[in-house]
C-alpha positions as CSV (number, residue, x, y, z in Angstrom):
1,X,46.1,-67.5,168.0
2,X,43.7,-66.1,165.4
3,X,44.0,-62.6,167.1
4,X,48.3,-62.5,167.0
5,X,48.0,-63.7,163.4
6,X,46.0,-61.0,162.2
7,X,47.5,-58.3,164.2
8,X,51.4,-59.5,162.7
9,X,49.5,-59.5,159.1
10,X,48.3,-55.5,159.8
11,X,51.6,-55.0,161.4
12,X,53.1,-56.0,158.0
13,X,50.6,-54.5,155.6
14,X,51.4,-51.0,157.6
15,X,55.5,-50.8,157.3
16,X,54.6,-51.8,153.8
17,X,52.4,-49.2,153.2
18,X,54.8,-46.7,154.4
19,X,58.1,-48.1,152.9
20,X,61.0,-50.0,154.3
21,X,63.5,-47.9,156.3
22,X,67.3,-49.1,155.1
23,X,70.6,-49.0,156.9
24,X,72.0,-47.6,153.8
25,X,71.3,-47.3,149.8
26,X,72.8,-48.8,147.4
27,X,75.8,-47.7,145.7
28,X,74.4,-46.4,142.8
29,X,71.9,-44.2,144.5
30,X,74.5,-42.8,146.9
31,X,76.6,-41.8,144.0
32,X,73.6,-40.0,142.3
33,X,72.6,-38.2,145.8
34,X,76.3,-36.8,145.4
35,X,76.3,-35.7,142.0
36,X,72.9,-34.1,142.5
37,X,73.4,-32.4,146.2
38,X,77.1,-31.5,146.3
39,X,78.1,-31.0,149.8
40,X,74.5,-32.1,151.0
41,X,74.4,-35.0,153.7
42,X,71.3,-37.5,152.9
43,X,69.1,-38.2,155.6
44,X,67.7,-42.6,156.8
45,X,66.9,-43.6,154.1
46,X,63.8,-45.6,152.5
47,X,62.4,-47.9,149.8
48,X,58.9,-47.3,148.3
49,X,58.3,-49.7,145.7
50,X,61.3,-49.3,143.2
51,X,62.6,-45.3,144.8
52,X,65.0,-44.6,147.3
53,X,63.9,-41.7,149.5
54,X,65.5,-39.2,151.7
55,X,65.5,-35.6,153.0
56,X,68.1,-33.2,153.0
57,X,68.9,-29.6,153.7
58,X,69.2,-27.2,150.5
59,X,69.6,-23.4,151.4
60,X,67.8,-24.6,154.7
61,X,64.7,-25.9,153.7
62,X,63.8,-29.3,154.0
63,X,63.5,-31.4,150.8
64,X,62.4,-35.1,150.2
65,X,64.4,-36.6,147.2
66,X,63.9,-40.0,145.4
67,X,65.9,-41.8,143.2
68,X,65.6,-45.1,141.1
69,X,67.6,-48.1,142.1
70,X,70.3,-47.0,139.2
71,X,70.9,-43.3,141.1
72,X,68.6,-41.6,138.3
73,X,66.9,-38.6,140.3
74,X,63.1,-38.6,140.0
75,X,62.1,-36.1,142.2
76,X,63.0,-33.4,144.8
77,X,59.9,-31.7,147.1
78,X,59.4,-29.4,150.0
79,X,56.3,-28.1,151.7
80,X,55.6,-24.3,151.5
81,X,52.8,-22.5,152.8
82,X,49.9,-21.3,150.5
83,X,51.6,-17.6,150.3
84,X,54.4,-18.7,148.7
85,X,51.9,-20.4,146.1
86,X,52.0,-18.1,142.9
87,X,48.0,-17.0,142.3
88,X,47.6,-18.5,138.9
89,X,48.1,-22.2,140.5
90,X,45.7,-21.2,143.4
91,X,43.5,-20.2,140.6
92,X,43.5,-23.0,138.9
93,X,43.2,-25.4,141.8
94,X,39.6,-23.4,142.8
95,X,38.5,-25.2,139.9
96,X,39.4,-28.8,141.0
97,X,38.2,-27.9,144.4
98,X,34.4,-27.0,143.1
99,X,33.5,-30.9,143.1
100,X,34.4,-30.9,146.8
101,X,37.8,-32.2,147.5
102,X,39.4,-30.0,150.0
103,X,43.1,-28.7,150.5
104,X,45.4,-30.4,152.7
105,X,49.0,-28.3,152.0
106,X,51.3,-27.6,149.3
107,X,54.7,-28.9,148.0
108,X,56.7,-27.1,145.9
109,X,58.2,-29.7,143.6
110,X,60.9,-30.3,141.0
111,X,61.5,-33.3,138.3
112,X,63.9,-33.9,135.3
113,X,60.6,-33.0,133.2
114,X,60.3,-29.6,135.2
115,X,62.4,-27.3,137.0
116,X,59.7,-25.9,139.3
117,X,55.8,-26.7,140.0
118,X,53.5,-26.5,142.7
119,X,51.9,-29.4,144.2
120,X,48.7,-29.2,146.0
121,X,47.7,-32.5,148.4
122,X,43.8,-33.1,147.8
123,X,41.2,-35.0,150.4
124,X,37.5,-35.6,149.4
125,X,36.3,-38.6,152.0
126,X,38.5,-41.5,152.2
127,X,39.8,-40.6,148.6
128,X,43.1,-38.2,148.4
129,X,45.1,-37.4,145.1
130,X,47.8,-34.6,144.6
131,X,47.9,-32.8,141.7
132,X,50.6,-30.5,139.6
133,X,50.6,-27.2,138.5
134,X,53.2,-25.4,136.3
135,X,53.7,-21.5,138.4
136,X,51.8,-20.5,135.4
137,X,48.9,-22.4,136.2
138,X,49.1,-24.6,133.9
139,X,47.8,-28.2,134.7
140,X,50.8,-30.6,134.8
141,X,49.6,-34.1,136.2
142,X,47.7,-35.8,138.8
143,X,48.7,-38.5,140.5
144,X,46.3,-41.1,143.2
């Protein structure tokens, strides 16, 4: 009995961890998918904490959007491969990855605050953060 309870309790922690899939989204957030990608058609989509994710084809790349529960956009990404990195980020990243984190891939990555940065996914150990880079170079944020 011990053994099903724990494994319904990881079960749960998991599909947590990784966000609740929906039916549908709310109103709200439809209505701000549609005013944001004219003429795109959302993918499932999820709930991670308080956003509302989804992918969707733009000039046939594959992008991950979020939105707040009120349809605000927050975010649009896609992964690219490190050539289409511009070399002032990969410049500035070879300092970061001096204290031993190590690459994992790179998003290219838009927000209200920004119209275009480059993301790269970091791994040192069990630890992983990502952190943002203006095509400049320029350090934007990091986020655990």
């Amino acid at each position: 009995m011990k053994i099903i309870a724990v494994v319904v309790i990881l079960i749960l922690s998991i599909s947590a961890v990784n966000g609740q899939k929906l039916k549908d989204a709310p109103g709200p957030v439809k209505k701000g998918f549609a005013e944001k990608y004219k003429g795109a058609t959302p993918g499932k989509w999820q709930k991670e904490g308080e956003e509302y994710l989804t992918t969707t084809k733009i000039d046939g790349a594959s992008w991950e959007v979020s939105f707040d529960g009120n349809g605000n956009w927050l975010e649009s990404e896609k992964k690219v491969s490190a050539s289409e990195v511009p070399e002032p980020v990969k410049t500035a990243l070879n300092e970061m990855l001096k204290d031993g984190w190590k690459l994992k891939g790179w998003n290219e990555e838009q927000t209200p605050d920004y119209t275009l940065a480059y993301e790269a996914m970091l791994h040192k150990g069990k630890e992983s953060k990502e952190v943002v880079f203006a095509p400049t170079g320029k350090f934007l944020k990091e986020e655990k």
